[in-house]
N, C-alpha and C positions, 0 to 999 in steps of 0.2 A: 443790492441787498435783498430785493423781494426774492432774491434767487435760494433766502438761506435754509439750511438743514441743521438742526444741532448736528453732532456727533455722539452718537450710540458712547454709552461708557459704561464702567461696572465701578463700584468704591469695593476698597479694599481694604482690611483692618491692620497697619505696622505692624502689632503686637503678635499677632496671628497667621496674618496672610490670608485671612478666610474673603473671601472674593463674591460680592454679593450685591442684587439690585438695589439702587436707590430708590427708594419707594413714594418718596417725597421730599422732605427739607431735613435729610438722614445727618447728623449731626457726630454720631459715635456708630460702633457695631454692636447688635440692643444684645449680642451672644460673646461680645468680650469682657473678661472678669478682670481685667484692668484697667488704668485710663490710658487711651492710646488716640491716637490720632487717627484717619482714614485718609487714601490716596481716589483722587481717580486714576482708572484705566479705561486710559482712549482708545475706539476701535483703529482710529486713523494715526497710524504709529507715525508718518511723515508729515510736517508740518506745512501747509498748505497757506502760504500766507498771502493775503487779500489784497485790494487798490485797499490806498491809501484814505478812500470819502468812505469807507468802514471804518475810520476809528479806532476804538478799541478792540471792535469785532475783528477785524482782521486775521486777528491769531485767534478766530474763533474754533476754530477747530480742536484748540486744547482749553477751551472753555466749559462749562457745563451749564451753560444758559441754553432757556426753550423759547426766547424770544430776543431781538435785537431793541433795545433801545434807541431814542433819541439822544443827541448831543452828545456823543464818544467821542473824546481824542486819546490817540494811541501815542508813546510813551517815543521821543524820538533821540538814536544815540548817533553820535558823529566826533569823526577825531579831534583832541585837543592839539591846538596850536602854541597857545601862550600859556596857560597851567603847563602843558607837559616838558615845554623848553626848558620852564623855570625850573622841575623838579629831574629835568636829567632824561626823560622817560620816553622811550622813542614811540612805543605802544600803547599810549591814553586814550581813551575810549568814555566818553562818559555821557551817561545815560540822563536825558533832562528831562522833568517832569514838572509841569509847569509852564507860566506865560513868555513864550520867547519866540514869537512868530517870524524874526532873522532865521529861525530856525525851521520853521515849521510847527512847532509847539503852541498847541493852542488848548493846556487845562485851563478854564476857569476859574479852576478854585485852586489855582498852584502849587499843585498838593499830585502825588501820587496813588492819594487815597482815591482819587477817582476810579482807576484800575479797581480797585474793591469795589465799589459801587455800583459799577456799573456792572458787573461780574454776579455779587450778590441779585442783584435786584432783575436781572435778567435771569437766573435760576427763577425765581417766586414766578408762581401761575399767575398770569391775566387775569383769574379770577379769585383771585385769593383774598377773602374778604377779613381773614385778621388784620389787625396792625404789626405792622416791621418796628423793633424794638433795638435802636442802639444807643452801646454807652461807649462816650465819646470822649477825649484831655480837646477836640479842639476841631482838629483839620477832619477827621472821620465825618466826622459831624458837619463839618460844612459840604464834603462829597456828597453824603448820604442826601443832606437836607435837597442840592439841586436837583439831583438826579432822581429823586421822588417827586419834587414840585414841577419838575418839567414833565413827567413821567405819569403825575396822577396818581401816585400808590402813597397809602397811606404810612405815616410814618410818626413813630417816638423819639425824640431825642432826649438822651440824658446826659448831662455835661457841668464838671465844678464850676458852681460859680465861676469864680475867680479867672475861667477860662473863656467866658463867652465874648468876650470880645472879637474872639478868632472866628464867629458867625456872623461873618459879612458877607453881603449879598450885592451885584450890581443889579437887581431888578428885585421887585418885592416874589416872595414866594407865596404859590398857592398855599391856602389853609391849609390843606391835608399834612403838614409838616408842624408837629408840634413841639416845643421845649421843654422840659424841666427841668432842675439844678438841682444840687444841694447846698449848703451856705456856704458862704468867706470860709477858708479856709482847709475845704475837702479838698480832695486830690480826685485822681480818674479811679482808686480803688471806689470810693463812698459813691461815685456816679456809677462804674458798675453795682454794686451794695442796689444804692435806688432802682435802677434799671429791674434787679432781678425781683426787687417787690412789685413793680408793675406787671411782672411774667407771670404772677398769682392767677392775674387775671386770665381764663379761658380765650379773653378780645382779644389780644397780644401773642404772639410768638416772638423767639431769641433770634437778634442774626447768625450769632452764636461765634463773632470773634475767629480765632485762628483754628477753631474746629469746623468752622467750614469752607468745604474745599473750593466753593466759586470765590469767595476770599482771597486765600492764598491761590488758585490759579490765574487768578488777576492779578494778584500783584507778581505772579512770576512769567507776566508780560513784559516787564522789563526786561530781566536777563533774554526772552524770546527776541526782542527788540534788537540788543546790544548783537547778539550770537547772529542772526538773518542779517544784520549789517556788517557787521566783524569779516563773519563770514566759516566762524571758528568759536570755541570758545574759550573763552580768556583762562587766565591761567591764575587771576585775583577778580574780585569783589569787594566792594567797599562801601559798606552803608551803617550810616546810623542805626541803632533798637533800642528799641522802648520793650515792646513785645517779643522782637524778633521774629516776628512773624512772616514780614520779608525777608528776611534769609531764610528761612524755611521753606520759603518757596521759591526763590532761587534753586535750591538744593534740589527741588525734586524738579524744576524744570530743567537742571543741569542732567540727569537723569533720564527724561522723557529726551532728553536734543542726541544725547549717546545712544541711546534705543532708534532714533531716527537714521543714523550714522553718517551723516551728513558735514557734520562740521567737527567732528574729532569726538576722540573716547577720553579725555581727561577730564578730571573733574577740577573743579573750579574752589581755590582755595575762601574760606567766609573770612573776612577780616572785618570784622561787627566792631562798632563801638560805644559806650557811654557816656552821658553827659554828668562830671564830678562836680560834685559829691553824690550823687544819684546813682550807683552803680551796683545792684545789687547782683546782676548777671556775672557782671567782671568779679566779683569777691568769691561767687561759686564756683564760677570758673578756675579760678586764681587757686581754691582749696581742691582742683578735682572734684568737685561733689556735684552728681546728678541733684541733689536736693538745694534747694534755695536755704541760705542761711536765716536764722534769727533777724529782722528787720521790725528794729519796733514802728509802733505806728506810727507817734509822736513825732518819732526824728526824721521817717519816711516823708511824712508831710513838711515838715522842716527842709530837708534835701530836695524835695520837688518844689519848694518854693523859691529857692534860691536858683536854680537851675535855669539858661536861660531856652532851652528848647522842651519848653513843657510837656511836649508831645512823648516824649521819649520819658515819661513818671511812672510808667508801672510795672504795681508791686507783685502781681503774680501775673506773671510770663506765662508760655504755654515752653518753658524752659526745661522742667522734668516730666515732663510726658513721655511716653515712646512714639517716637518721631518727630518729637521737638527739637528746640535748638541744643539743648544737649548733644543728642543722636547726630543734627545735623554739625554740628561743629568738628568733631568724632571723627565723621565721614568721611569731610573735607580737609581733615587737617587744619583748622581754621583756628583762629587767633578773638580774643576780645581784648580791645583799646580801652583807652579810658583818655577823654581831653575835656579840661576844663572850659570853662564860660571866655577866659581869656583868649584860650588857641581857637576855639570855634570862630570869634569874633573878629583876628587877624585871616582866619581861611576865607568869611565873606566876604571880607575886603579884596584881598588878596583874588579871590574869584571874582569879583564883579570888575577888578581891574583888568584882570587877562583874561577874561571870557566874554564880557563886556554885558553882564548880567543879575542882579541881587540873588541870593539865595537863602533859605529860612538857617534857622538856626541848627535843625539836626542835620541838615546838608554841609553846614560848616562842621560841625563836629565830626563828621564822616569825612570832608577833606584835611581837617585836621588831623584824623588818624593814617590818613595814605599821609600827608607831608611828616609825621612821626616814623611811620615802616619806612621810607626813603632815608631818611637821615640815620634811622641807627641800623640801613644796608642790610633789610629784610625784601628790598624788592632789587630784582636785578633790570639793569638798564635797557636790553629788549623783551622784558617780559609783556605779556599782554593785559593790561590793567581795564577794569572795569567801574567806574566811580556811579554807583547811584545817588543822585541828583535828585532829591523826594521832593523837594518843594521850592520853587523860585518865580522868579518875574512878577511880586506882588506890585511891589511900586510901579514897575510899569504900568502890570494891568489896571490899578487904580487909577493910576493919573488923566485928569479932567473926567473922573466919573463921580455921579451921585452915587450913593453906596447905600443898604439896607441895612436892618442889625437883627436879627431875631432873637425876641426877647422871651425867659421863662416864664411861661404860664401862670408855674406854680415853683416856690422855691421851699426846700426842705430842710428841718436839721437834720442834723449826722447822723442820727440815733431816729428816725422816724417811725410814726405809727403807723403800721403796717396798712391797718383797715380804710385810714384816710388817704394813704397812698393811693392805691386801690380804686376809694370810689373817686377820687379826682381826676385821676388819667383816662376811666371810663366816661365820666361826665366831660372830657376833652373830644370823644370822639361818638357823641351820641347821638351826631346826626352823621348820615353818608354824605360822600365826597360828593357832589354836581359834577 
């Protein structure tokens, strides 16, 4: 790894196509008069993929980080044996993220959000003396928090109450990793809310979510994963959204793998799903409409509480943007599910006995929507299937370990005073890291 070079890239604006250097932590294009999304463009059109003690980095080539990180693990996919027998399917392919070192897999934080993390936080300069600013329903939030404490870079967290439990730790984290909340009964909307009154501050910058492209090019390491072992690329996609922000980046790494021409010119159907009653993509979708419907607050917060994969609660998507999941659904021809707390719950099962593995809740919901397309003969029996796997192997990973909890600082209501915000997140970081 001492051997690495980024890759030269350019971002480029969907909306436009205006083709332009990234000058720093470029977030939109400051000369587009809409809201759109940006792409990278890699010099190195063929993907050049690494030994395996790189990690994440591996597929660093279509990354946009200036430096490699410690503690990467990279995303590993291998054919189903017992799921795929069960569901008929000769071509199962699923992608695991998470603790399952039968496998090879070894996230920490049994989450996919690592791929983000380590992604983002590899973009930011060595010497970048802001604070990193995320808002988090859960699992972000526990990538983000390792991967700066092992890391040294300073970091905000903002995360619902109600959610923090999902910040667990097997070793304590350095200080440089700080928490905050907002009370019982917020969602991931009122934790981003908090989040962007601490951006007031000058100290802080955004990570800035699905608009930034080492974000989504990290999480569209997994399809890179699935495709360099396949060997082709699949012909479906299958993953939980909360954001969708992973399938959007699927999308354009299905994109960047046809430009390579390596592994075939089709593109890869999105077959995204929601956790019911929480589905406010599926209802847009369901109407045609680029625009997100009417979603009151009240009931929003109601529908993410009842849900059991919290992670997948929020209320503004990067869904009507241009080159969002809109666009990307559009593109691919792609479908949104919808499975309740029941089906998610018989898919864990069901996965941990034929795979021999636990898996989180949007992962059930996500096999609960391929075992829905199979049964009402949307998927044909040698098609090539791709199931992302966002989050498993917790239990294992836990078992005979002490565990940490990181606790909020400072916890806010809903409705918070701006100015107190402010000076409290500053007075969190007013001495430098050691």
């Amino acid at each position: 790894m001492e051997n690495f070079t980024p890759t030269p890239y350019t971002l480029e604006c969907v909306a436009t196509g205006r083709e332009f250097e990234d000058t720093g932590w470029m977030l939109a294009d400051p000369q587009c008069k809409e809201p759109s999304l940006v792409r990278t463009k890699y010099a190195r059109r063929q993907l050049d993929v690494k030994p395996a003690d790189w990690g994440l980095y591996r597929f660093s080539d279509w990354l946009p980080v200036r430096r490699l990180l410690k503690g990467s693990s990279a995303p590993v996919t291998y054919k189903s044996k017992g799921l795929a027998a069960y569901l008929g399917l000769e071509n199962l392919w699923i992608t695991f993220n998470g603790w399952h070192p039968a496998i090879g897999a070894t996230m920490s934080t049994c989450s996919f959000k690592e791929t983000e993390a380590y992604s983002v936080c590899g973009r930011a300069a060595a010497d970048e003396q802001r604070v990193l600013v995320v808002a988090s329903a859960g699992n972000t939030a526990r990538a983000f928090a390792k991967v700066c404490s092992d890391n040294n870079i300073r970091l905000l967290l903002s995360v619902p109450y109600d959610n923090i439990d999902a910040l667990w730790f097997d070793q304590p984290l350095n200080p440089c990793v700080k928490l905050i909340a907002c009370e019982k009964g917020g969602d991931y909307f009122d934790a981003i809310h908090l989040s962007d009154i601490a951006l007031k501050s000058p100290a802080f910058y955004a990570e800035g979510g699905a608009k930034n492209v080492a974000r989504r090019d990290g999480m569209g390491c997994t399809v890179l994963s699935a495709v360099t072992t396949i060997g082709r690329i699949p012909d479906y996609y299958f993953q939980a959204v909360g954001s969708g922000t992973g399938a959007i980046a699927a999308w354009e790494a299905n994109m960047r793998l046809i430009e390579d021409g390596r592994f075939g010119r089709n593109t890869l159907r999105l077959m995204v799903a929601q956790n019911a009653p929480f589905v406010p993509m599926y209802d847009a979708w369901q109407a045609a409409s680029r625009k997100m419907l009417p979603y009151d607050d009240d009931k929003a917060r109601r529908d993410a509480e009842i849900i059991d994969a919290k992670v997948l609660s929020n209320r503004r998507p990067p869904y009507s943007i241009t080159g969002g999941l809109f666009d990307a659904l559009k593109a691919t021809d792609g479908e949104i599910f919808v499975a309740t707390n029941a089906m998610a719950r018989k898919a864990r099962k069901l996965f941990h006995e034929l795979e021999g593995v636990d898996i989180y809740s949007a992962a059930g919901v996500a096999l609960a929507s391929l075992i829905n397309a199979v049964n009402a003969g949307k998927i044909a029996r040698d098609a090539t299937v791709m199931l992302n796997i966002t989050g498993g192997g917790e239990e294992h990973f836990k078992e005979g370990k002490e565990l940490w909890y990181l606790k909020p600082s400072h916890v806010f209501p809903l409705e918070p005073d701006e100015n107190d915000v402010v000076e409290r997140v500053e007075a969190l970081f007013n001495q430098p890291v050691k």
